[in-house]
C-alpha positions as CSV (number, residue, x, y, z in Angstrom):
1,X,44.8,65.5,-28.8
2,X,44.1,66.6,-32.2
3,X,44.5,63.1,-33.4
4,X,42.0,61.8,-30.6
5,X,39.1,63.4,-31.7
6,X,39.4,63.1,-35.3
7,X,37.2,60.1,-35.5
8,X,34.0,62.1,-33.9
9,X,34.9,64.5,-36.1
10,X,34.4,62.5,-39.4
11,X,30.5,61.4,-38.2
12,X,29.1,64.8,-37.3
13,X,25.5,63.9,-38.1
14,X,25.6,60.6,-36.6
15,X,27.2,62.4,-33.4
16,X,24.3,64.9,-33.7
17,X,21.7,62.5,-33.9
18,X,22.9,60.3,-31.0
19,X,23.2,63.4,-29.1
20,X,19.3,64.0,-30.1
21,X,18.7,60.3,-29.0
22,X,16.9,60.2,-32.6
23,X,19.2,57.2,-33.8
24,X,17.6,54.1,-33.2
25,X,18.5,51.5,-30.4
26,X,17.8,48.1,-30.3
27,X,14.5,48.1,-29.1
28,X,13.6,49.7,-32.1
29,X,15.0,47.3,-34.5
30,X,12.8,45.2,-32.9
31,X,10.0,46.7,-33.2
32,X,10.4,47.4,-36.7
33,X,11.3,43.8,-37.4
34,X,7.7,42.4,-35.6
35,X,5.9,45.6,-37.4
36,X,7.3,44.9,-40.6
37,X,6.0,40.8,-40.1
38,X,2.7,41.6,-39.2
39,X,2.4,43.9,-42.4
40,X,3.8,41.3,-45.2
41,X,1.5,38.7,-43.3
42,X,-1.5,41.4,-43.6
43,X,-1.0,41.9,-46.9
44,X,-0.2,38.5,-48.2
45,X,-3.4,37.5,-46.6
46,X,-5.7,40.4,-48.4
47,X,-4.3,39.2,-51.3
48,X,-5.7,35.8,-51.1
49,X,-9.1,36.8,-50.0
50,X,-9.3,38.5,-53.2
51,X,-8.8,35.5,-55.7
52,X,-11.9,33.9,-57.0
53,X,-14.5,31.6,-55.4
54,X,-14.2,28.9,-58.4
55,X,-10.5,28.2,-57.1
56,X,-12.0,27.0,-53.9
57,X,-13.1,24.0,-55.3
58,X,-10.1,23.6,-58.1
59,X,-7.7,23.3,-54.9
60,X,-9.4,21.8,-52.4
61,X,-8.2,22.1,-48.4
62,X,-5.5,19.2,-48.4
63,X,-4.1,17.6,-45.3
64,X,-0.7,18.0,-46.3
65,X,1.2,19.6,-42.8
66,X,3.1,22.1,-44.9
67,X,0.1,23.8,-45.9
68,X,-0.6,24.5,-42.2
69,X,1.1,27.7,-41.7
70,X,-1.0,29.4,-44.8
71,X,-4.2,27.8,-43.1
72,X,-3.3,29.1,-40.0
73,X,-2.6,33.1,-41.2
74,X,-5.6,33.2,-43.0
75,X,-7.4,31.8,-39.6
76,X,-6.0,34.5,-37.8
77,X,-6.8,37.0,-40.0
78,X,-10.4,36.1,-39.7
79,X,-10.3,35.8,-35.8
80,X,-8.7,39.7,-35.7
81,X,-10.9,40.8,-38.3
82,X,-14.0,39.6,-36.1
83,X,-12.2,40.8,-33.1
84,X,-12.2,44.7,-34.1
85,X,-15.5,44.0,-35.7
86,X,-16.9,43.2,-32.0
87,X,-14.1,46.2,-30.4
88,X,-16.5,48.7,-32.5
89,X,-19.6,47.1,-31.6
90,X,-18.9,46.8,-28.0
91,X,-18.1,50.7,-27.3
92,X,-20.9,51.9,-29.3
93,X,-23.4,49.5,-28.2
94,X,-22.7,48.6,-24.8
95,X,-21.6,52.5,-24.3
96,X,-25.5,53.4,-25.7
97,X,-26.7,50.8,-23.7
98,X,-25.1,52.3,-20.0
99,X,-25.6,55.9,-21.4
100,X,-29.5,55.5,-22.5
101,X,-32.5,53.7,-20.5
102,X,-34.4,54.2,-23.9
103,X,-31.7,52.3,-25.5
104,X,-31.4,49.7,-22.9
105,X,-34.9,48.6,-22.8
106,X,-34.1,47.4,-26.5
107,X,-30.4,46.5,-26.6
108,X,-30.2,44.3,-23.3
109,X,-32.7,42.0,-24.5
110,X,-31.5,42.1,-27.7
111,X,-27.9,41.3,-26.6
112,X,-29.5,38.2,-24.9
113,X,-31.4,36.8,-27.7
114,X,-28.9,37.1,-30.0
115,X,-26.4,35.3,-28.0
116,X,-28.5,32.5,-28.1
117,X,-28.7,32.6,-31.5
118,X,-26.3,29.8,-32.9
119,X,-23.9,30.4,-35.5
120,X,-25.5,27.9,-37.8
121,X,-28.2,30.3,-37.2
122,X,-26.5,33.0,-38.5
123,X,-24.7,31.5,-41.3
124,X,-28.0,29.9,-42.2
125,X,-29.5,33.8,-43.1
126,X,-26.2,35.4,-44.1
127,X,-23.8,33.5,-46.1
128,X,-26.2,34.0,-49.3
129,X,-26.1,37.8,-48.7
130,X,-22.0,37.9,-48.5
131,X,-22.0,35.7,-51.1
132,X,-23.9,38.2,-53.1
133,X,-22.1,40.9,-52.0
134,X,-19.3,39.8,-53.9
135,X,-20.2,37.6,-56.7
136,X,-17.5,35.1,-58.1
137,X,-15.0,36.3,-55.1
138,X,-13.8,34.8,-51.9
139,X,-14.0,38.0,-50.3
140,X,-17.5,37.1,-49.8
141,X,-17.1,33.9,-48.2
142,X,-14.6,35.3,-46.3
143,X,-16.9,38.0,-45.0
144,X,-19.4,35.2,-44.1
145,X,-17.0,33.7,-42.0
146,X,-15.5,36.6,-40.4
147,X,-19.2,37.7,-39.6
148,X,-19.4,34.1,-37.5
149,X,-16.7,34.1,-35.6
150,X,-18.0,38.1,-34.7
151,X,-20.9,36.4,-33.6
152,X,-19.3,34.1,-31.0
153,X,-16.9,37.4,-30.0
154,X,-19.2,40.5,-29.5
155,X,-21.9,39.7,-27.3
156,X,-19.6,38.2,-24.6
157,X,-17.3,41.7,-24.8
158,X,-20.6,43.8,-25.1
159,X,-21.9,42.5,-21.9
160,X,-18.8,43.2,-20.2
161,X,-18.0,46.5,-21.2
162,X,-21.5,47.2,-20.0
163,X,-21.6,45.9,-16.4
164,X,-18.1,47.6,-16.2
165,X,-20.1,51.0,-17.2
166,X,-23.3,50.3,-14.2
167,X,-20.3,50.2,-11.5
168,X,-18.3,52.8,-12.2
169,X,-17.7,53.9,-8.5
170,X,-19.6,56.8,-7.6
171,X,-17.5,58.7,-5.9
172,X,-15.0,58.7,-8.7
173,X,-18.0,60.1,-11.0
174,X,-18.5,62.4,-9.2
175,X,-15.2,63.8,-8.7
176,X,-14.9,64.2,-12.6
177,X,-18.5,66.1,-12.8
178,X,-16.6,68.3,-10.2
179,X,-14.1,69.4,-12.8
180,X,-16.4,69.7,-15.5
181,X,-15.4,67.1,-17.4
182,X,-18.4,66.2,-20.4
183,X,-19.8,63.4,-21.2
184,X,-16.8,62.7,-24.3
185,X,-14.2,63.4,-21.1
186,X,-15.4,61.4,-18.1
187,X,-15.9,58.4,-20.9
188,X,-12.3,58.1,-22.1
189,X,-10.8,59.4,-18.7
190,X,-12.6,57.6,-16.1
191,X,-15.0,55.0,-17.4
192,X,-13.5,53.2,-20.1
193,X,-9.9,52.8,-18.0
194,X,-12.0,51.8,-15.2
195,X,-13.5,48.9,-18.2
196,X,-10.2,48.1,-19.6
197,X,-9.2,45.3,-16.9
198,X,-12.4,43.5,-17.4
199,X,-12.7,44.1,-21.2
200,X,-9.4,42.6,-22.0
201,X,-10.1,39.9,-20.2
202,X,-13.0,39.1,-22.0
203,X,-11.1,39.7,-25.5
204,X,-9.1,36.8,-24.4
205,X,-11.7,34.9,-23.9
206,X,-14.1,35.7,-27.1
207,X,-10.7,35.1,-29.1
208,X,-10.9,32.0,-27.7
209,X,-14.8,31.1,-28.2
210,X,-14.1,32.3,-32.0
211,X,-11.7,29.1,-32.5
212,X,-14.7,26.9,-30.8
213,X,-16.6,27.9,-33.7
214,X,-14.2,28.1,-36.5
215,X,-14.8,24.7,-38.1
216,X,-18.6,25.7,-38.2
217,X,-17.2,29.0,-39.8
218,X,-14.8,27.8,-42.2
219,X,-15.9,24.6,-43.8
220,X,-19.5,25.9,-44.1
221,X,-22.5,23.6,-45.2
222,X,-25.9,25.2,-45.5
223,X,-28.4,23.6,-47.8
224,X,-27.1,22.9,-51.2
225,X,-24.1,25.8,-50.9
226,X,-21.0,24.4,-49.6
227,X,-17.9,26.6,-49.8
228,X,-15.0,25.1,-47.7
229,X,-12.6,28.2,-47.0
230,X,-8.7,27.7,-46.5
231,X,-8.0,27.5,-42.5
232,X,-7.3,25.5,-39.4
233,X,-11.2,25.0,-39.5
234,X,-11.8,23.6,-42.8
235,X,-8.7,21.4,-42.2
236,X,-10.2,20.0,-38.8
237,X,-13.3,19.1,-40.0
238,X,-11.9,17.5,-43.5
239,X,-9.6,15.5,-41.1
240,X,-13.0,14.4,-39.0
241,X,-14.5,13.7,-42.2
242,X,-11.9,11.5,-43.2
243,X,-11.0,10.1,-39.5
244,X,-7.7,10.9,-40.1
245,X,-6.3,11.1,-36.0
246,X,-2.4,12.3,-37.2
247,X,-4.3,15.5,-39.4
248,X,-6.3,16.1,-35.8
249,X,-3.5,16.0,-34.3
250,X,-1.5,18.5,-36.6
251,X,-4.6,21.2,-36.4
252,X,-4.6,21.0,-32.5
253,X,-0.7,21.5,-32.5
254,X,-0.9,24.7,-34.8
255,X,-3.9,25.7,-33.1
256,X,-1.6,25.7,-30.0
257,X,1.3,27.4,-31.6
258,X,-1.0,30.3,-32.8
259,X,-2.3,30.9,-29.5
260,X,0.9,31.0,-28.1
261,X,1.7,33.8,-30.7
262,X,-0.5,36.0,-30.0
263,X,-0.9,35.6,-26.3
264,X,3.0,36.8,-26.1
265,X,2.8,39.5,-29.1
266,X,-0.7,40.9,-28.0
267,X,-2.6,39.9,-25.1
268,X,-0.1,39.8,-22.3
269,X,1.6,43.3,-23.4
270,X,-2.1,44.7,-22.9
271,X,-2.9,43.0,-19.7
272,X,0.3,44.8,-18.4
273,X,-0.8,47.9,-19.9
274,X,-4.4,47.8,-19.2
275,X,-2.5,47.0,-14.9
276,X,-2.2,50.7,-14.3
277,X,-5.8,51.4,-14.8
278,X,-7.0,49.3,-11.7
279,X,-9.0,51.3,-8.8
280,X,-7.1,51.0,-5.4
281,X,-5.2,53.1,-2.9
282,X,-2.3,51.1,-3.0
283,X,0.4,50.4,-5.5
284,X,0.4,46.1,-6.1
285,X,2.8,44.1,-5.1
286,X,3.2,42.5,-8.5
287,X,2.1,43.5,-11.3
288,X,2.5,41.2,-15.1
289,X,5.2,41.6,-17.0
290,X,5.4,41.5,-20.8
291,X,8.5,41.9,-22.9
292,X,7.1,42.9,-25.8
293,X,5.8,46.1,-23.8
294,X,9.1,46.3,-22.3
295,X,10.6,47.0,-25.5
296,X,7.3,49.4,-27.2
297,X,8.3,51.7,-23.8
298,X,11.9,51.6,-24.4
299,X,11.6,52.3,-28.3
300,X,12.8,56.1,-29.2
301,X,12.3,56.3,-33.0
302,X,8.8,54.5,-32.8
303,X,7.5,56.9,-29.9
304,X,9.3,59.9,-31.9
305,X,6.8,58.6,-35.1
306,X,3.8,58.4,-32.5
307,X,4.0,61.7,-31.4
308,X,1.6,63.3,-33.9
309,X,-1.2,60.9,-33.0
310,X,-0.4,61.3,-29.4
311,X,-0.9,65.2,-30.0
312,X,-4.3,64.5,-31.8
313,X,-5.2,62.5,-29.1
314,X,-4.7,64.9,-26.5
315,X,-6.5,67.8,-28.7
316,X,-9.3,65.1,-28.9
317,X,-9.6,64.4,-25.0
318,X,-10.3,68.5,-24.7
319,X,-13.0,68.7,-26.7
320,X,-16.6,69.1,-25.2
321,X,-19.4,67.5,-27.2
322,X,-22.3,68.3,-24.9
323,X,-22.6,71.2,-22.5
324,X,-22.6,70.9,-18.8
325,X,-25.5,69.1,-17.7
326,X,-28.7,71.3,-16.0
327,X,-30.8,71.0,-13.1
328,X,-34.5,69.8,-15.3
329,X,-37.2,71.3,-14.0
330,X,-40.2,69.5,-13.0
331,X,-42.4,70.0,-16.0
332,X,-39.1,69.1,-18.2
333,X,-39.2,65.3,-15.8
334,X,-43.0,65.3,-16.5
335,X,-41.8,65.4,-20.2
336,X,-39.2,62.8,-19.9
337,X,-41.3,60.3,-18.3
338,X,-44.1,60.3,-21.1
339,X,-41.6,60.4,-23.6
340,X,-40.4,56.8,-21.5
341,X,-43.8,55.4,-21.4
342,X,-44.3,56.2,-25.1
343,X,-41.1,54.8,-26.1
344,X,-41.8,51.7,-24.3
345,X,-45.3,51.2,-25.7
346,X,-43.5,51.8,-29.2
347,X,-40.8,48.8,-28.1
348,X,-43.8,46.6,-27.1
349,X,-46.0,47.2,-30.2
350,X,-43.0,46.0,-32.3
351,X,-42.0,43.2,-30.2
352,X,-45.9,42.0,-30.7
353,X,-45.7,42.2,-33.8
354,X,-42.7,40.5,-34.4
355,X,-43.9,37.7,-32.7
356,X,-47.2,37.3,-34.9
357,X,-45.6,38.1,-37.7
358,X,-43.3,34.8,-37.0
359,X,-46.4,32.8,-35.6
360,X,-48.4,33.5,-38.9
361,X,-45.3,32.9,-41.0
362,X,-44.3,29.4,-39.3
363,X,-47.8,28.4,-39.0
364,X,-48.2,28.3,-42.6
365,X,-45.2,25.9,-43.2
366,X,-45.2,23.9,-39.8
367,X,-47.6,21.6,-37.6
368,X,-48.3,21.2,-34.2
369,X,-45.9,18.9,-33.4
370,X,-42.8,20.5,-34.8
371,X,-43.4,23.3,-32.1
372,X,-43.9,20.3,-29.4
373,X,-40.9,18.7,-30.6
374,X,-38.9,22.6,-30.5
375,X,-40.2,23.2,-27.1
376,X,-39.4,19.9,-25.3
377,X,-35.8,19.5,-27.0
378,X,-35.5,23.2,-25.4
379,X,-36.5,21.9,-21.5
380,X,-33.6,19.4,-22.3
381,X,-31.3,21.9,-23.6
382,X,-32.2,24.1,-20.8
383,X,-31.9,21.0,-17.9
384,X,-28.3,20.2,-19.2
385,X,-27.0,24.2,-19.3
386,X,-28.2,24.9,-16.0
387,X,-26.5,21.7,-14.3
388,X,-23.7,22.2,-16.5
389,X,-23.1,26.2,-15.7
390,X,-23.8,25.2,-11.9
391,X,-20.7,22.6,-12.0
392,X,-18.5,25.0,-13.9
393,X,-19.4,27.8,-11.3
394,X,-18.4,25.3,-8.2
395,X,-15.3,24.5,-10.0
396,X,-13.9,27.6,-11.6
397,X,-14.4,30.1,-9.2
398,X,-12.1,29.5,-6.7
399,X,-9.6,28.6,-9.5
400,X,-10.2,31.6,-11.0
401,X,-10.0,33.5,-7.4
402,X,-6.5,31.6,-6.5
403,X,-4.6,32.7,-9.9
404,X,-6.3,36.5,-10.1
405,X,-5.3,37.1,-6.6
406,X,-1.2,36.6,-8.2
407,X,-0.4,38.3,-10.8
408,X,2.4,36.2,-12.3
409,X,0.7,32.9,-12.2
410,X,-1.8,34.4,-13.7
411,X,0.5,35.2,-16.2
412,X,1.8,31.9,-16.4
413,X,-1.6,30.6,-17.0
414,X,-3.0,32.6,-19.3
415,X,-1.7,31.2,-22.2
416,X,-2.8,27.6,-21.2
417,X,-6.0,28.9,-20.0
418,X,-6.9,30.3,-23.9
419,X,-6.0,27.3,-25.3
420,X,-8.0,24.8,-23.4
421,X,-11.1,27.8,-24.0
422,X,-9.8,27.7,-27.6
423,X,-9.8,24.0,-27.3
424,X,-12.7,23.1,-29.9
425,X,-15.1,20.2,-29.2
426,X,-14.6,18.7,-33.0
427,X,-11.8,17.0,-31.5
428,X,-13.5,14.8,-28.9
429,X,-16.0,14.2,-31.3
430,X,-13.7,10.5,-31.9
431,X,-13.9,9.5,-28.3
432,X,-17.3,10.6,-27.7
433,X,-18.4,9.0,-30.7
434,X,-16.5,5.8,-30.4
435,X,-17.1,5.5,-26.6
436,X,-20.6,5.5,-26.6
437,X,-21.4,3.3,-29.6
438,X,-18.7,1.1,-28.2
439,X,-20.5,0.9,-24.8
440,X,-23.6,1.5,-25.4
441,X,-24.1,4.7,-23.3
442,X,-27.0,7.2,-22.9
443,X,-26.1,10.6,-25.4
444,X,-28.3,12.8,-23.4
445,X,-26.2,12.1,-20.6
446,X,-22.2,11.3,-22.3
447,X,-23.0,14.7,-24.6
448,X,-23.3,16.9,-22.6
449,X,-20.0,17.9,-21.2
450,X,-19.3,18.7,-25.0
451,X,-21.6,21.5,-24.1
452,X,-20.2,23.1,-21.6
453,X,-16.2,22.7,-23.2
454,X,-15.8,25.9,-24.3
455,X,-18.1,27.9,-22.4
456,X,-16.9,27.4,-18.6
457,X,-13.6,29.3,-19.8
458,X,-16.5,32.0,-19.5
459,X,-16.5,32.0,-15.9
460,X,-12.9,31.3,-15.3
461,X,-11.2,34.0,-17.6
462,X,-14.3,36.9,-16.2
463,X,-13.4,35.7,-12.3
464,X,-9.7,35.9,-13.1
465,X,-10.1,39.2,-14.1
466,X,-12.3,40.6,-10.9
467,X,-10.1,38.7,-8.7
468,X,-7.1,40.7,-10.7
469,X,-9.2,44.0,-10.7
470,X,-9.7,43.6,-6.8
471,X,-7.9,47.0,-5.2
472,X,-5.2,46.1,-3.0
473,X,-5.9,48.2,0.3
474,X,-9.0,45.9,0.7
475,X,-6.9,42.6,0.7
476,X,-4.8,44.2,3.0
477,X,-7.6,45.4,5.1
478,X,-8.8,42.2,5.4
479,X,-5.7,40.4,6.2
480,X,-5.6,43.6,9.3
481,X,-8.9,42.5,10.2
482,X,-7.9,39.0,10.1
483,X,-10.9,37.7,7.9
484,X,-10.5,34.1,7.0
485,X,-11.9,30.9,5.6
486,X,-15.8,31.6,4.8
487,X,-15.8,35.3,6.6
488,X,-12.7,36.0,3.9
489,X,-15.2,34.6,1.0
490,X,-18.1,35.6,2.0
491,X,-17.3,39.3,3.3
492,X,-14.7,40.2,1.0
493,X,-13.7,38.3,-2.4
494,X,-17.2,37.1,-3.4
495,X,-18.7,40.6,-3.3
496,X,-15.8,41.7,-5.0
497,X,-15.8,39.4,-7.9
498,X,-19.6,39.1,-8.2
499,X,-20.3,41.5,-10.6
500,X,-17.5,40.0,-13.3
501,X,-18.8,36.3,-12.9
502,X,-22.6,37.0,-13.2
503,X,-20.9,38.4,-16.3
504,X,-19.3,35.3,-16.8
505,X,-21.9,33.1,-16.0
506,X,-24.9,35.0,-18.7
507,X,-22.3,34.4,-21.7
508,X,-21.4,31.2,-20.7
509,X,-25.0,30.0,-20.4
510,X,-25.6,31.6,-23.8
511,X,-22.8,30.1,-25.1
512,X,-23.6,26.8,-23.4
513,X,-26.6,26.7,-25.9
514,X,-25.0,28.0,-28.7
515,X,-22.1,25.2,-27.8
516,X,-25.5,23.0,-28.5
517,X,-25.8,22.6,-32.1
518,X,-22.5,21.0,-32.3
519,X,-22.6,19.4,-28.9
520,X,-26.1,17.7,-29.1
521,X,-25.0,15.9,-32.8
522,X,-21.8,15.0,-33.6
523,X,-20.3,12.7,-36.1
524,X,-17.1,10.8,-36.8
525,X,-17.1,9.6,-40.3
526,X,-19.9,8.0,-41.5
527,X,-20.5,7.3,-37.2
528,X,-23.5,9.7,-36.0
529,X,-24.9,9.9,-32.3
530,X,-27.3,12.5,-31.2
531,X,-28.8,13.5,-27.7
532,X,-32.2,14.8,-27.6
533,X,-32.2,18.4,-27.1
534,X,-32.8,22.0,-29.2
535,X,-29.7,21.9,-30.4
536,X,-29.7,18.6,-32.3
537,X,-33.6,20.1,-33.9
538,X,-31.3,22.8,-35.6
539,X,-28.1,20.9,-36.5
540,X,-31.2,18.5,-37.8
541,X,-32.7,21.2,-39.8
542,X,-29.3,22.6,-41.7
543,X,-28.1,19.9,-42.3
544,X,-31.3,19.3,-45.0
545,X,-31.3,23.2,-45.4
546,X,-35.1,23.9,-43.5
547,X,-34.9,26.9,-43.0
548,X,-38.5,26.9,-41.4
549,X,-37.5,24.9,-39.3
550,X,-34.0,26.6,-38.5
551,X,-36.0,29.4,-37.7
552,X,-38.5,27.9,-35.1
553,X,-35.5,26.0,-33.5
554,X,-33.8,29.7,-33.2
555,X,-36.5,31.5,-32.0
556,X,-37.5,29.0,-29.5
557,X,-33.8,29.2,-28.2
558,X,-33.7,32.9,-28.5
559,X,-37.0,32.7,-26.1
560,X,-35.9,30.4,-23.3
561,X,-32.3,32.2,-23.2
562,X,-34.0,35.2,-23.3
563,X,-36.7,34.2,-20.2
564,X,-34.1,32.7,-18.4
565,X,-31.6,36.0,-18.6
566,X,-34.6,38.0,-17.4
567,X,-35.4,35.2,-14.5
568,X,-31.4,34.8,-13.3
569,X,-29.0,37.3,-14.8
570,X,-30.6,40.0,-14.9
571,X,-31.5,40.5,-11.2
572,X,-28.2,39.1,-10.1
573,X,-26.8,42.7,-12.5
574,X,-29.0,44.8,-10.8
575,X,-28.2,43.6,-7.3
576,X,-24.6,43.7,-8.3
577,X,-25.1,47.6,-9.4
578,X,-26.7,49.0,-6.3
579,X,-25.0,46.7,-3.6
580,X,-21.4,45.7,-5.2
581,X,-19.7,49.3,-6.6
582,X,-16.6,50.3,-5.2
583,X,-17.9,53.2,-3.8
């Protein structure tokens, strides 16, 4: 006997720590090993965004394969950057958006203009700045480009998060005023789980949008500054440039592989995470799987370590930042509603002048028919999105209905699904170019699906998630009341899903004109074909660094996206918001 427990006896402490379940299983080694990764990767990329600009252009983006996996870490590291960029914007914006009419009247419209604002628009106006910002470094450049791809991200995740806000069900509000929950409270307990579904969905899919604009942001051209930044972008377009197919085909193979990564290391554990936050009655019959989130909830050292932040966390969910709300009294309303009219009258006065501050300045450097030529490439522009974004809808919905409505296709998809949204239109640019000088077709016409590439994911990742979000006791209520065919559509799923595609549909018709400026001119070597639209004025116009004329091409975009939002979307939200909560 004494002999047989000699052996525990020489490991107390190891005894005493398996016995406190503090040693370490597997799962933990794990998720040391991927944490670990992801921080040499981190900080091996910081470290080259930190070496000077002049070694840009003493080692030039080659098209050597084996420089693909450094290209494609400092991609990424862009595309996240960007991505919590537009994470921070989105719950303070949108959030003051939902919370504030005051702030609505101004944010709204200004989420819709600026959607429509290209990225060559953008990078037209900023990269001097970041350049500036830090002189003689590529941290600068790198800034420039991060602030691009935020600008194909954000305003797609900011809409989202917003509608999400507007139909939080009623009942459930009210339930959480019951206990006296503030403001600070019903936000993190009831509104933004209530978001999460929809918002991650829409994280997949701006990820995506940011790689249809990553050659734009990496190899940028504005003017006489050129600066050509390491990445899957710059190597796509130097491959275009020099009509090398097998390079193309390299960049589209690691862009694939990169998606692949992060769908299985990020996005899929936090579409199974963000599963238990779905409003039904019902517990789902399936529900996706990751294994990476299999192993973070089977961890014991890593949860031990996340205790203290879980604590602060906690502490943080009891405070109250704003008193328990009051009835107002009627002279306090009075109050309210002239502080409204003046704040509105303050919103209009700037917007006025805004507008002749831009007439007098363009005016002074433009002609008559530079604004003829704006406005009718703009009612071509404006023709081809709204045929385009009409297909797509007639297409994608039920797709996107069908996969939602099962959770482990949808799982299954998902990764093919934010490659073919990630899929960048650079790469047809050799068959559209070649096809149509070979054949003699119409541009306006043989263009125009380049348009709509990348966007139409829009409407088929934002339906996939409604359909997804749809509470189970109503699909088994209808199956009890037998609804089928058109009643089932019609009575059920549509209303269900409406309020996440007219989501879907806004960015994707924003996007759709943004899509545009590549779309509408494209070239393959020394090959150039254009379509006439708005979007080939301001490709025009950058190209030769105009910036007068840049500007009219933006604004006159900003102003039909922004009149057509008012004329389409925006009643189809507000319907959506009084008819369509799960109340």
């Amino acid at each position: 006997m004494k002999s047989a427990l000699r052996p525990r006896s020489q490991f107390p402490l190891l005894a005493a720590l398996a016995r406190a379940r503090v040693w370490p299983n597997v799962y933990d080694l794990i998720a040391f090993a991927l944490l670990i990764a992801a921080a040499a990767l981190l900080a091996h990329g910081a470290a080259a965004a930190r070496d000077p600009l002049a070694l840009l252009s003493q080692h030039p983006v080659s098209l050597d394969p084996s420089h693909l996996p450094e290209y494609a870490l400092r991609t990424t590291l862009r595309m996240f950057a960007a991505m919590l960029a537009s994470l921070l914007f989105t719950f303070l914006i949108a959030t003051w958006a939902a919370k504030s009419r005051r702030a609505e009247r101004i944010i709204v419209p200004a989420l819709d203009i600026l959607q429509s604002v290209p990225v060559l628009g953008f990078l037209s106006f900023t990269v001097t700045f970041f350049l500036g910002l830090f002189p003689g470094r590529q941290l600068g450049a790198e800034c420039a480009a991060a602030f691009a791809i935020f600008t194909s991200q954000a305003w797609n995740m900011a809409f989202s998060f917003y509608q999400s806000l507007r139909t939080v069900p009623r009942d459930l509000d009210e339930v959480s005023r019951g206990f006296g929950l503030s403001a600070w409270q019903r936000f993190w307990r009831l509104e933004a789980p209530f978001a999460a579904p929809g918002l991650v969905w829409n994280m997949m899919m701006s990820m995506s949008g940011g790689w249809f604009f990553v050659v734009a942001s990496e190899a940028i051209t504005v003017g006489d500054t050129t600066v050509e930044l390491p990445g899957i972008g710059s190597y796509l377009a130097a491959a275009i440039a020099l009509k090398n197919f097998a390079a193309v085909g390299w960049a589209v193979a690691a862009m694939a592989v990169l998606i692949a990564l992060y769908d299985q290391l990020l996005f899929r554990p936090i579409v199974a995470w963000a599963d238990k936050f779905r409003v039904e009655t019902t517990a789902g019959q399936q529900r996706p799987r990751s294994w990476v989130y299999e192993v973070a909830r089977r961890t014991r050292l890593v949860k031990r370590a996340l205790r203290p932040l879980a604590w602060l966390w906690q502490r943080a969910m009891r405070l109250r930042w704003h008193p328990r709300a009051v009835a107002a009294a009627p002279s306090a309303a009075r109050a309210t509603n002239w502080i409204d009219r003046l704040w509105l009258a303050v919103v209009l006065a700037i917007a006025v002048w805004g507008a002749w501050y831009a007439f007098d300045y363009g005016r002074q450097t433009l002609n008559g028919s530079d604004v003829a030529q704006a406005f009718g490439g703009a009612l071509a522009t404006l023709l081809r999105v709204a045929v385009l974004i009409a297909i797509a809808s007639l297409i994608w919905v039920p797709v996107g209905v069908w996969i939602g409505l099962r959770p482990r296709l949808a799982a299954r998809v998902q990764p093919l699904a934010q490659f073919l949204a990630a899929f960048p239109a650079n790469v047809l640019f050799p068959v559209a170019v070649i096809a149509i000088v070979s054949t003699g077709a119409n541009p306006d016409i043989w263009l125009s699906p380049l348009m709509v590439l990348g966007t139409q994911w829009y409407i088929l990742f934002n339906v996939i998630a409604g359909a997804s979000a749809f509470p189970t006791d109503l699909r088994e209520a209808s199956s009890v009341y037998r609804l089928r065919s058109w009643t089932w559509w019609r009575r059920a799923i549509l209303p269900g899903i409406f309020p996440y595609y007219v989501t879907g549909a806004l960015t994707a018709s924003g996007g759709s004109w943004n899509a545009s400026i590549v779309a509408e001119l494209v070239h393959w070597g020394d090959q150039r074909v254009q379509a006439h639209g708005l979007g080939a004025y301001i490709a025009r116009a950058t190209e030769a660094g105009d910036f007068h004329r840049v500007m009219l091409g933006v604004a006159v975009m900003s102003l039909f996206v922004t009149l057509f939002n008012r004329a389409v979307w925006r009643p189809m939200y507000v319907y959506a918001e009084r008819r369509l909560r799960l109340d």
